[in-house]
C-alpha positions, 0 to 999 in steps of 0.5 A: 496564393500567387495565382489568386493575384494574377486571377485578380490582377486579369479580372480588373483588367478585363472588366466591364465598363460601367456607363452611368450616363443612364438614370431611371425616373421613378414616381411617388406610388413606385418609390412607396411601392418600393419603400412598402414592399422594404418594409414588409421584407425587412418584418419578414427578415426579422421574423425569420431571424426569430425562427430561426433562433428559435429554431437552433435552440430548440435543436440544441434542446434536442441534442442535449436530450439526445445524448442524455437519452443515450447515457441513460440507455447505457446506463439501463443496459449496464444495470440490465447486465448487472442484474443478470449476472446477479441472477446468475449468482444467486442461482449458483449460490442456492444450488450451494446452500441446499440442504444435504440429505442428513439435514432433512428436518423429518430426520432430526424430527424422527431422531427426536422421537426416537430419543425420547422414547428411548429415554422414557423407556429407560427412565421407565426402567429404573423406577421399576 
């Protein structure tokens, strides 16, 4: 801090004069010139200004879509996830809930036959 005083106490000390003895004469056109040539600048500022407001708003827009963009690829990437592990289980569970051998339905179908043949047979055998 005290450096900054000392550069600003030397500055003022080491100033350059201002001589305003002089004075510039313009005539009408150059100042209507001058006054034209303001205005169009200043409409040019001011729409500028505009794009540039727009401008930020329209990147706000962007980054506003940007993170909900990578919220929603999170998100698809956590049910992707979800979705394989799932897979993954069913695959165990079908290979757990396959059908033994002794539950083969050609097997309880012969079993049927069997039985009821033999209970027609010895049905046959007591009437006789």
């Amino acid at each position: 801090m005290r450096y900054l005083i000392y550069i600003l106490l030397l500055g003022t000390l080491f100033s350059q004069e201002v001589d305003t003895t002089k004075t510039y004469t313009f005539t009408e056109e150059e100042v209507l010139g001058f006054t034209n040539t303001i205005k169009e600048l200043e409409l040019k500022d001011s729409l500028n200004v505009s794009l540039v407001g727009d401008l930020e708003s329209q990147l706000q827009l962007f980054e506003e879509n940007s993170a909900i963009d990578s919220m929603l690829i999170a998100n698809k990437t956590l049910q992707i996830n979800l979705l394989k592990d799932t897979n993954e289980l069913l695959e165990q569970k079908v290979k757990l809930v396959r059908p033994k051998w002794y539950e083969n339905k050609w097997l309880y179908f012969t079993y049927g036959v069997l039985m009821t043949a033999t209970s027609v047979k010895l049905a046959g055998q007591i009437v006789d």
